[in-house]
Structure formats: C-alpha cells, structure tokens
N, CA, C and O atoms as a Tripos MOL2 file, in Angstrom:
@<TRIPOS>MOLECULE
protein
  236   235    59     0     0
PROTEIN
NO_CHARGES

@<TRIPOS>ATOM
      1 N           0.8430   -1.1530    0.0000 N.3       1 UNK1
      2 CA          0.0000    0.0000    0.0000 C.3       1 UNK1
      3 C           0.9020    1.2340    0.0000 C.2       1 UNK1
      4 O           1.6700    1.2370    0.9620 O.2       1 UNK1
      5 N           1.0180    2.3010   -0.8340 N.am      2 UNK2
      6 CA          1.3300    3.5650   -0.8550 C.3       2 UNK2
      7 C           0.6270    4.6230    0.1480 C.2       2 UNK2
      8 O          -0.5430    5.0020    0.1800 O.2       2 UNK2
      9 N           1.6980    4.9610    0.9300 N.am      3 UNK3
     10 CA          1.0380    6.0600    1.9430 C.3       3 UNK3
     11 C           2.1400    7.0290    1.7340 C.2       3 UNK3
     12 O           3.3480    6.8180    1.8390 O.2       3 UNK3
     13 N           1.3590    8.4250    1.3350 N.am      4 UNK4
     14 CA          2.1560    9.5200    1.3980 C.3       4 UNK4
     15 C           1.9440   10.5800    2.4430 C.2       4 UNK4
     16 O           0.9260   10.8270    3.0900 O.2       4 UNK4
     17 N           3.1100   11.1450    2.4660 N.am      5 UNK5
     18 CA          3.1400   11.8630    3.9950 C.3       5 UNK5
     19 C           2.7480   13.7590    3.0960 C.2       5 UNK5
     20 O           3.2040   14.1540    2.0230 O.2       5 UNK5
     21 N           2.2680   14.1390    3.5770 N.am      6 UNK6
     22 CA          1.8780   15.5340    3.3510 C.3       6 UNK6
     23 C           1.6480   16.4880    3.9330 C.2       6 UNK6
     24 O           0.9610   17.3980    3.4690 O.2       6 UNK6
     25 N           2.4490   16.5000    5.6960 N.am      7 UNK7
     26 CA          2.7660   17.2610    6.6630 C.3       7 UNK7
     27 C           4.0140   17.5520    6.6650 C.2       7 UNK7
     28 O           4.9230   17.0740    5.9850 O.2       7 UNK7
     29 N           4.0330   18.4200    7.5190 N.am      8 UNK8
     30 CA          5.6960   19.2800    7.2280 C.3       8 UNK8
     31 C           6.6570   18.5380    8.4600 C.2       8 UNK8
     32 O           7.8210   18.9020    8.6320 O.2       8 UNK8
     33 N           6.2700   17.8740    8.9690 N.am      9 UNK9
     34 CA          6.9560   16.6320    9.8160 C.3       9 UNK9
     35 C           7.0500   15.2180    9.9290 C.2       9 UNK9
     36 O           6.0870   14.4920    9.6800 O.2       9 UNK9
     37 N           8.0120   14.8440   10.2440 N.am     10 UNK10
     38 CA          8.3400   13.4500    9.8880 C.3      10 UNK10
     39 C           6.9630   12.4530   10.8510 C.2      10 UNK10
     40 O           6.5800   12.6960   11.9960 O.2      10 UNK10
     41 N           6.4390   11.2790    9.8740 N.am     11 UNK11
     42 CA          4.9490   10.5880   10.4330 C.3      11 UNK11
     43 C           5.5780    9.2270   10.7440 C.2      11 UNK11
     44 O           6.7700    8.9260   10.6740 O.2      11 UNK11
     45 N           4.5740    8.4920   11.0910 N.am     12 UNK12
     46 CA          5.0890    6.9910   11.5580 C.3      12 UNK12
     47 C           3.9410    6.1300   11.2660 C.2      12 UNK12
     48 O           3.1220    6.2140   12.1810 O.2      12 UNK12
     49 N           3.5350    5.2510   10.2360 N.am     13 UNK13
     50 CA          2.5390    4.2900   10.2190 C.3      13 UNK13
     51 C           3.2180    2.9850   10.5810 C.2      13 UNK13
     52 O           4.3970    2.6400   10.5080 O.2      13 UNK13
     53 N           1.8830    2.2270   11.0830 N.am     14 UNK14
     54 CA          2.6190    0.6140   11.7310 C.3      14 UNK14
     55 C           2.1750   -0.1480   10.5080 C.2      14 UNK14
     56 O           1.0410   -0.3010   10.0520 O.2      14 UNK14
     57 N           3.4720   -0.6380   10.0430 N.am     15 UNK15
     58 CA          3.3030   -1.7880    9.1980 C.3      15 UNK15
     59 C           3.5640   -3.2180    9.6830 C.2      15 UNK15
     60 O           3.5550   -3.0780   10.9060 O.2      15 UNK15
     61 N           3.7480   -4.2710    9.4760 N.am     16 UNK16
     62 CA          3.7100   -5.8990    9.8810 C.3      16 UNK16
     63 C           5.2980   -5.4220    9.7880 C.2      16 UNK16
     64 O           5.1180   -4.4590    9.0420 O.2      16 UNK16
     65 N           5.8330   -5.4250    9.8790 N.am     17 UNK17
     66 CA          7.4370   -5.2180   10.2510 C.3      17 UNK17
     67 C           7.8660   -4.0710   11.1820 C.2      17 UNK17
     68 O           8.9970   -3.6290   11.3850 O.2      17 UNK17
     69 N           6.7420   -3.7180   11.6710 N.am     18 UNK18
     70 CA          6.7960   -2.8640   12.0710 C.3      18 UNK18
     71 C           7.0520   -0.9330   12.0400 C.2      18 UNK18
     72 O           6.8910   -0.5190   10.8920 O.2      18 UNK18
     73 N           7.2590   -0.2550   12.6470 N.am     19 UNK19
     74 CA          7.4820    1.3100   12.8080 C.3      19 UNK19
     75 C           7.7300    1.5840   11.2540 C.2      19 UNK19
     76 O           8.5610    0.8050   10.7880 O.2      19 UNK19
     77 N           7.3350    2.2830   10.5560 N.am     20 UNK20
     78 CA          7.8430    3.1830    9.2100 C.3      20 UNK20
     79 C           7.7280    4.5100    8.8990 C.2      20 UNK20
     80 O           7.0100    5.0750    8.0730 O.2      20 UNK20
     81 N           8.5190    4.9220    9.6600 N.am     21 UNK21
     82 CA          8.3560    6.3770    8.9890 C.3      21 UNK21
     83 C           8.5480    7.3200    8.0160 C.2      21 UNK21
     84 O           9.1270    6.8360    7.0430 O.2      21 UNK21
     85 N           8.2430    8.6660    7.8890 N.am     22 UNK22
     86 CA          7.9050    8.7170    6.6270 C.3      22 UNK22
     87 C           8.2450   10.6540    6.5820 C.2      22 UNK22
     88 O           7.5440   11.4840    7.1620 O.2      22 UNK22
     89 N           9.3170   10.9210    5.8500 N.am     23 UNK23
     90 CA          9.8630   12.2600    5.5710 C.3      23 UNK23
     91 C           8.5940   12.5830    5.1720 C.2      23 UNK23
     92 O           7.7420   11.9190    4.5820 O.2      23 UNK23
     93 N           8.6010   14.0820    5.7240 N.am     24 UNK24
     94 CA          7.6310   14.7850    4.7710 C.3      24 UNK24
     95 C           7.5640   14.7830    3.3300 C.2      24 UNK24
     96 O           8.5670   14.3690    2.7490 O.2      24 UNK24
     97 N           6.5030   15.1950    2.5820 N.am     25 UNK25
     98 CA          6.4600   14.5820    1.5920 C.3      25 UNK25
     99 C           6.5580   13.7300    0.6510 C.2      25 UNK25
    100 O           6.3430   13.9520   -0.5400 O.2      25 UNK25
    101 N           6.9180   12.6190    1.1870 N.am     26 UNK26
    102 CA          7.9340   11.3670    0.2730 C.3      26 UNK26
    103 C           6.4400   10.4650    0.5970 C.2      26 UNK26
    104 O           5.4570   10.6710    1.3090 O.2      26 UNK26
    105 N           6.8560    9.4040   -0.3110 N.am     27 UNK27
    106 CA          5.7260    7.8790   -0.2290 C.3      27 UNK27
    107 C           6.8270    6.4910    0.1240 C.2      27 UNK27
    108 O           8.0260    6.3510   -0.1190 O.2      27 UNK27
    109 N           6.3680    6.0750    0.4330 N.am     28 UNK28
    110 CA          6.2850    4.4980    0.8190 C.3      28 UNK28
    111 C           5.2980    3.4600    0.4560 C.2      28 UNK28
    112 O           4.0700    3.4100    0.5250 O.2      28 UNK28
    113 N           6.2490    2.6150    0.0320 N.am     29 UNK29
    114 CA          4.8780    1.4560   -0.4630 C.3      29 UNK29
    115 C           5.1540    0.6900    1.4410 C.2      29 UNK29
    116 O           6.0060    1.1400    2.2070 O.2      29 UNK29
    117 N           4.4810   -0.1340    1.6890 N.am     30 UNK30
    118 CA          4.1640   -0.6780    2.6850 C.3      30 UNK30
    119 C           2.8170   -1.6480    3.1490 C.2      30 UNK30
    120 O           1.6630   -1.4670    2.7600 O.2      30 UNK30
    121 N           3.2390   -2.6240    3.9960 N.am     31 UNK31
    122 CA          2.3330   -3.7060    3.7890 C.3      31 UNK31
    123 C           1.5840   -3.0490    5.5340 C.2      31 UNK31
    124 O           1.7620   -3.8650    6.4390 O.2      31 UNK31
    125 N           1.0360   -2.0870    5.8480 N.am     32 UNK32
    126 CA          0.1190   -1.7010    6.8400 C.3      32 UNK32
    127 C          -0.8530   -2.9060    7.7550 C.2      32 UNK32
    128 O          -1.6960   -3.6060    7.1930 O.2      32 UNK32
    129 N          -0.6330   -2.9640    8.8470 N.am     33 UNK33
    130 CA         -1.4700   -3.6910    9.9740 C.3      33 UNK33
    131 C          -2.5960   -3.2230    9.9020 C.2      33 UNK33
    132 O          -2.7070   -2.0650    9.4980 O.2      33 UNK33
    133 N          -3.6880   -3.9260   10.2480 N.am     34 UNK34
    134 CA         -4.9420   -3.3680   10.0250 C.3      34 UNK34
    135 C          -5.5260   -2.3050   10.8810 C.2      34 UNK34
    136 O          -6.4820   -1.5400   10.7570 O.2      34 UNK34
    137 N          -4.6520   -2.5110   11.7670 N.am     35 UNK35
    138 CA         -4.9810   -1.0750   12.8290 C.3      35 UNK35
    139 C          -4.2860    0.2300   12.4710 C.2      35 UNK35
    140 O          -4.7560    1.3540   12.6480 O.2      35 UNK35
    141 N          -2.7800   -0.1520   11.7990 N.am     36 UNK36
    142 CA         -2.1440    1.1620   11.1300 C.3      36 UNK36
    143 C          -2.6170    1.3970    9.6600 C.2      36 UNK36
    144 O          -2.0260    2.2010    8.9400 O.2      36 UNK36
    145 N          -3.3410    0.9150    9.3730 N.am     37 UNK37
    146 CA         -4.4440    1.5100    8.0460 C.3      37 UNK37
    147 C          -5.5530    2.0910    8.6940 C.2      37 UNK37
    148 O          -5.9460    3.0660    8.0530 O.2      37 UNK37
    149 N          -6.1510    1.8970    9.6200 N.am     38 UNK38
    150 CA         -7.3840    2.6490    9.8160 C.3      38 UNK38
    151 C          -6.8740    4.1520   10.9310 C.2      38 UNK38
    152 O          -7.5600    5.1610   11.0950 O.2      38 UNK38
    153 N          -5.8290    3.9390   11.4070 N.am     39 UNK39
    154 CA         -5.1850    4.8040   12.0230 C.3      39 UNK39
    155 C          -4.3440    5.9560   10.5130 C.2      39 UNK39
    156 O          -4.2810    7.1850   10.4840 O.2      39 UNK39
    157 N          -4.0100    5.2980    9.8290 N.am     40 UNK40
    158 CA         -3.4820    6.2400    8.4330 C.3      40 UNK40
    159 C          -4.8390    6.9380    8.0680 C.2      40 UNK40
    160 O          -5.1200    8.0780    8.4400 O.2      40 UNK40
    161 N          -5.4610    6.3310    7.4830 N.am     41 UNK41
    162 CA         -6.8760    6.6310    6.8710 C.3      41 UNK41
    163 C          -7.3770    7.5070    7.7520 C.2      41 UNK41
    164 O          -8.2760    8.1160    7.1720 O.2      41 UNK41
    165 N          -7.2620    7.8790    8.8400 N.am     42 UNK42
    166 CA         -8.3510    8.8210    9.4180 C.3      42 UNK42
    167 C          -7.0380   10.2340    9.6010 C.2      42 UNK42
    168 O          -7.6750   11.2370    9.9230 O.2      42 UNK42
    169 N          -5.9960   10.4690    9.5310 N.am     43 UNK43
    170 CA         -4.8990   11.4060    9.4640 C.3      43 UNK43
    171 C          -5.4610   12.0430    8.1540 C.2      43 UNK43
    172 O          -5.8420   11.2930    7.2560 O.2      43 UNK43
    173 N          -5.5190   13.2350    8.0280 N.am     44 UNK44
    174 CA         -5.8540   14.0260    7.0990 C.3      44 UNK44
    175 C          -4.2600   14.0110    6.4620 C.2      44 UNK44
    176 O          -4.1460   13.4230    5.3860 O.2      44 UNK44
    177 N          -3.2250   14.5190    6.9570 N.am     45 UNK45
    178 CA         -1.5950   14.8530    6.4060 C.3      45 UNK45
    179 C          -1.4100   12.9210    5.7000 C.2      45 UNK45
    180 O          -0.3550   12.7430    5.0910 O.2      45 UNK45
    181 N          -2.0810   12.0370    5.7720 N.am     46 UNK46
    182 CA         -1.5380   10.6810    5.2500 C.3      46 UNK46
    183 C          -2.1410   10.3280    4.1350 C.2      46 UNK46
    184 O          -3.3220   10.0550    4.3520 O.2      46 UNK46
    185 N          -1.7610   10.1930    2.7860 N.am     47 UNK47
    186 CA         -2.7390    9.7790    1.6770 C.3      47 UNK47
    187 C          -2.5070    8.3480    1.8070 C.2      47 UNK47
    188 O          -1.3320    8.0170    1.6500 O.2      47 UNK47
    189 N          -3.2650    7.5020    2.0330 N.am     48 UNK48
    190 CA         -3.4150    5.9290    1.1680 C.3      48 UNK48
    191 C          -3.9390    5.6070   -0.0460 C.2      48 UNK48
    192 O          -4.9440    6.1470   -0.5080 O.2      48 UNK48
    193 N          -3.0220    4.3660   -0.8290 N.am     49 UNK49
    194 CA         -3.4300    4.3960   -1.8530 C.3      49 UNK49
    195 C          -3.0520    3.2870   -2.1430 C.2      49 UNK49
    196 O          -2.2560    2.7730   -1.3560 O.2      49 UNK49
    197 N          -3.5040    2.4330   -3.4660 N.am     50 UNK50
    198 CA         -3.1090    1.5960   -3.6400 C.3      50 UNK50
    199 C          -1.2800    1.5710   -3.8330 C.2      50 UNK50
    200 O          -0.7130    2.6620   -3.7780 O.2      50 UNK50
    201 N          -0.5950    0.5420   -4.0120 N.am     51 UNK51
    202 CA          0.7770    0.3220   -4.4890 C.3      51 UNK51
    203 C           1.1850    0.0870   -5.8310 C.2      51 UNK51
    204 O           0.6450   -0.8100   -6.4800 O.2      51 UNK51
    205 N           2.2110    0.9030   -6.3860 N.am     52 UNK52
    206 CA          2.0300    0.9120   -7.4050 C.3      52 UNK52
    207 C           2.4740   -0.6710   -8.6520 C.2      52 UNK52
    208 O           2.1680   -0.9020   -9.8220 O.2      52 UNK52
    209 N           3.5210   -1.6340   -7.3440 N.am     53 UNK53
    210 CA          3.2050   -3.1870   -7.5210 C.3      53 UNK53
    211 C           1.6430   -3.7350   -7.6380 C.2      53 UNK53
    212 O           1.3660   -4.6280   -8.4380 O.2      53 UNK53
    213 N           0.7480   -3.1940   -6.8670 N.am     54 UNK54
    214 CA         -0.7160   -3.6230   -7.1340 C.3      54 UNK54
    215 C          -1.5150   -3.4890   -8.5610 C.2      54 UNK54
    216 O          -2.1430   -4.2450   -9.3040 O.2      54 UNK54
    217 N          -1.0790   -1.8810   -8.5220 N.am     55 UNK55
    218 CA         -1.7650   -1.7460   -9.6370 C.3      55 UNK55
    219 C          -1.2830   -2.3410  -11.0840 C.2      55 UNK55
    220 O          -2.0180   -2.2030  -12.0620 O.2      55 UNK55
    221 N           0.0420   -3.0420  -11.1900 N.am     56 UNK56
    222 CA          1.2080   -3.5740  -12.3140 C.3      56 UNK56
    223 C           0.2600   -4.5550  -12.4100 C.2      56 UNK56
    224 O          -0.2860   -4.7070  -13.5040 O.2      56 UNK56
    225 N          -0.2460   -5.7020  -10.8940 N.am     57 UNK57
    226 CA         -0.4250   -6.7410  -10.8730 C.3      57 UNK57
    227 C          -2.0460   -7.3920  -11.4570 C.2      57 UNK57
    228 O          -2.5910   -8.4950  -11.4320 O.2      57 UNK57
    229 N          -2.4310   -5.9180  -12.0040 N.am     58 UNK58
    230 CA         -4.4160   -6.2010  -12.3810 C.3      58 UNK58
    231 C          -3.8220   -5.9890  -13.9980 C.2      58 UNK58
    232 O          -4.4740   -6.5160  -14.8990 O.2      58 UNK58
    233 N          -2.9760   -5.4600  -14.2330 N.am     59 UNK59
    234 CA         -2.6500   -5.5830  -15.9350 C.3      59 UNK59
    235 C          -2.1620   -6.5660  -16.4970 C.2      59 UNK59
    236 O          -1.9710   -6.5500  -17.7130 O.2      59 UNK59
@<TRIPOS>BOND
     1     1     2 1
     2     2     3 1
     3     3     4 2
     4     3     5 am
     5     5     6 1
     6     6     7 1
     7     7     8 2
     8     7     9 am
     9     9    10 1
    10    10    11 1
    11    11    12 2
    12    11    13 am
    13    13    14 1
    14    14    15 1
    15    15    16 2
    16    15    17 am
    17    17    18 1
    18    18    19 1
    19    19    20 2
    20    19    21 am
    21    21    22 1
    22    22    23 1
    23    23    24 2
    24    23    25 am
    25    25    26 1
    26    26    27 1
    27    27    28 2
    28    27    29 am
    29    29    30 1
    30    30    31 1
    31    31    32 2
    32    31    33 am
    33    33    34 1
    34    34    35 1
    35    35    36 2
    36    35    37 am
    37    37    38 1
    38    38    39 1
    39    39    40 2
    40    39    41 am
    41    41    42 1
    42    42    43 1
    43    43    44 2
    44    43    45 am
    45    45    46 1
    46    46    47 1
    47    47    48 2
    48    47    49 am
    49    49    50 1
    50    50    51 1
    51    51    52 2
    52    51    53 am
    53    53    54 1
    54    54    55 1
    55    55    56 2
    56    55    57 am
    57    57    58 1
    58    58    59 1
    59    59    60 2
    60    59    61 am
    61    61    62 1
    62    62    63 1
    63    63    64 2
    64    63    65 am
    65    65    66 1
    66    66    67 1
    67    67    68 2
    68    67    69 am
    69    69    70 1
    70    70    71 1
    71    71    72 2
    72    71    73 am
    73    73    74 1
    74    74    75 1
    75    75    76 2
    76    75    77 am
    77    77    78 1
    78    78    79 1
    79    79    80 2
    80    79    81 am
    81    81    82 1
    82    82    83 1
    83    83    84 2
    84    83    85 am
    85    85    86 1
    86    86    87 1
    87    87    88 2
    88    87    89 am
    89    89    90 1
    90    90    91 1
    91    91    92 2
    92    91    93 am
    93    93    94 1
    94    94    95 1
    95    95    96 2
    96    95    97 am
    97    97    98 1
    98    98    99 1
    99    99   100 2
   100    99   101 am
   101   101   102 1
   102   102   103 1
   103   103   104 2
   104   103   105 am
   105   105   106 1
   106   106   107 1
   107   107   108 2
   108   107   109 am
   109   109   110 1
   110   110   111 1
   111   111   112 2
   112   111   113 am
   113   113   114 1
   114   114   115 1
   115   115   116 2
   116   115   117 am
   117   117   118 1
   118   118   119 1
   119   119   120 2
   120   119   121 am
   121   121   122 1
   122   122   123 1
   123   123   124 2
   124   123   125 am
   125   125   126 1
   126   126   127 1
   127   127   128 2
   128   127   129 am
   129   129   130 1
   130   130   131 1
   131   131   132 2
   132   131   133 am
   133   133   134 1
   134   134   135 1
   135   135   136 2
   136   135   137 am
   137   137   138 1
   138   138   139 1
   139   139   140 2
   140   139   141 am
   141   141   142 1
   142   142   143 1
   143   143   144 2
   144   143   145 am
   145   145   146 1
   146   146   147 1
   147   147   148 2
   148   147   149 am
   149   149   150 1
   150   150   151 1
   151   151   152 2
   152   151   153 am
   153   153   154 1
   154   154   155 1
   155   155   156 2
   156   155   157 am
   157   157   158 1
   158   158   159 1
   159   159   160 2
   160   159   161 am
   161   161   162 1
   162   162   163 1
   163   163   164 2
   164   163   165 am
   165   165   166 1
   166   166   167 1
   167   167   168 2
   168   167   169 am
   169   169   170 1
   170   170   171 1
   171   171   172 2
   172   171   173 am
   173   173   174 1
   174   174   175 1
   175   175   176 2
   176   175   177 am
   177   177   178 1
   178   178   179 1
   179   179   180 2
   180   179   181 am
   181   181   182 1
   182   182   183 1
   183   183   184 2
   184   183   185 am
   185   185   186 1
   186   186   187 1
   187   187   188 2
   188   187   189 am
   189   189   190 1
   190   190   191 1
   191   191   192 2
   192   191   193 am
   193   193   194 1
   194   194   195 1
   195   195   196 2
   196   195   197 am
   197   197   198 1
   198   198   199 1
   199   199   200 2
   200   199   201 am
   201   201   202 1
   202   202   203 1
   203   203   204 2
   204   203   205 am
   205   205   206 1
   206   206   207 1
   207   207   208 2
   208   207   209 am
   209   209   210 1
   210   210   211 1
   211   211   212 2
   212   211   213 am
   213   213   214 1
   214   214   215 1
   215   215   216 2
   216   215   217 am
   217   217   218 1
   218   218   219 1
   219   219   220 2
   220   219   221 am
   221   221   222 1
   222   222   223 1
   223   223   224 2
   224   223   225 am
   225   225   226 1
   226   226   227 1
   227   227   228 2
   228   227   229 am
   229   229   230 1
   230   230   231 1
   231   231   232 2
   232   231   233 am
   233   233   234 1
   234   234   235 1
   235   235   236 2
@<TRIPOS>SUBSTRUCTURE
     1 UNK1         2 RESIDUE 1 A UNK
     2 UNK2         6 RESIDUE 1 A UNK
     3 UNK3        10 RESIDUE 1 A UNK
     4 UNK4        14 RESIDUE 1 A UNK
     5 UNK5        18 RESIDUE 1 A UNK
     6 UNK6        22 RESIDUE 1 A UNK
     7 UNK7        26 RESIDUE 1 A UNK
     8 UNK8        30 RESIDUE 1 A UNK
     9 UNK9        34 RESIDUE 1 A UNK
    10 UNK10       38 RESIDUE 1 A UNK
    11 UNK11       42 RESIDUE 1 A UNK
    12 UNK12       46 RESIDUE 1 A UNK
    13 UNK13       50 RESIDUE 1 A UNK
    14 UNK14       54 RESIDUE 1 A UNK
    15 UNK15       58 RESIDUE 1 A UNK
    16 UNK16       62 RESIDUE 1 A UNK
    17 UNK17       66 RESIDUE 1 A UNK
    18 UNK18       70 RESIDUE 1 A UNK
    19 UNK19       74 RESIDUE 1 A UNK
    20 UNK20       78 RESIDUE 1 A UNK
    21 UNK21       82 RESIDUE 1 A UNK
    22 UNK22       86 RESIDUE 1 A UNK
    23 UNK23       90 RESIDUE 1 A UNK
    24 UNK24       94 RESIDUE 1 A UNK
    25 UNK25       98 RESIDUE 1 A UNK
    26 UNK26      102 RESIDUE 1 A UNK
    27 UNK27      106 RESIDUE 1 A UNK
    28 UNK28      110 RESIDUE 1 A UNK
    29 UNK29      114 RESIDUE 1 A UNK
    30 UNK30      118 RESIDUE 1 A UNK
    31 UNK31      122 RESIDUE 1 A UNK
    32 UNK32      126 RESIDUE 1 A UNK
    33 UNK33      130 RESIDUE 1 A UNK
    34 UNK34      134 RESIDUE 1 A UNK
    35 UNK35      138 RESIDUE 1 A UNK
    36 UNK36      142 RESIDUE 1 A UNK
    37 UNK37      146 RESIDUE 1 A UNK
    38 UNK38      150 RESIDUE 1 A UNK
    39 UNK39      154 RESIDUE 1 A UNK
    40 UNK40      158 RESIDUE 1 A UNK
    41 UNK41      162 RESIDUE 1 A UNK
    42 UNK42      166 RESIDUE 1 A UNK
    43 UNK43      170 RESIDUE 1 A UNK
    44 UNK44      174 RESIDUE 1 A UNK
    45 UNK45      178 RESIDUE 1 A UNK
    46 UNK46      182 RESIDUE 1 A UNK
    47 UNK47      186 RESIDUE 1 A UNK
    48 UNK48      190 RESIDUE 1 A UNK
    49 UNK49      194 RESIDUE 1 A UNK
    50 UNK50      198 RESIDUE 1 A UNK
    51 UNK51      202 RESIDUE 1 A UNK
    52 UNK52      206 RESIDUE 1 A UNK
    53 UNK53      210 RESIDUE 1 A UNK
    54 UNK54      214 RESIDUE 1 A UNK
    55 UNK55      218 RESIDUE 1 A UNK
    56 UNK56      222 RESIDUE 1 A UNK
    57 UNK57      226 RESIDUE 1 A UNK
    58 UNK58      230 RESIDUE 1 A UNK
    59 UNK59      234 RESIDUE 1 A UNK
C-alpha cells in the first residue's frame, strides 16, 4: 500500500514489520497492519493508496 506523507513533519505508520516512517512529503509502499491503516486513513496529512506493484499486478 502507498502512503504519502503531506505534513511538514516526519509521520510513523505501523506496518507488519513494524514502525515506518515517513519524511515529509515522500511515499512508501508498505504492507500496513490493520490497525495502522485505519489509524493512516483517518490522518488528514496521510494519503493511502493503492501500491504501485498492485496496480502492475491487475494488468
């Protein structure tokens, strides 16, 4: 999953490997815990999105 950071400070989503944080502005693909997706998803500064391996993988 692609989560981009869009606050002017460094963020932290929990992925299954745990802690990932995330420079301002930059993306990360990342495999998100289901609690650090619904915890991303409700952050206004965090975009989720699909990955851009996901989207390769429907073509």
């Amino acid at each position: 999953m692609k989560v981009t950071n869009k606050s002017k400070a460094l963020q932290g989503v929990h992925t299954k490997s745990g802690v990932q944080y995330i420079a301002p502005g930059d993306s990360v693909d990342v495999e998100l815990t289901e609690a650090g997706l619904k915890g991303a998803k409700r952050l206004d500064f965090l975009v989720v999105g699909e990955s851009k391996k996901a989207d390769s993988d429907k073509k």
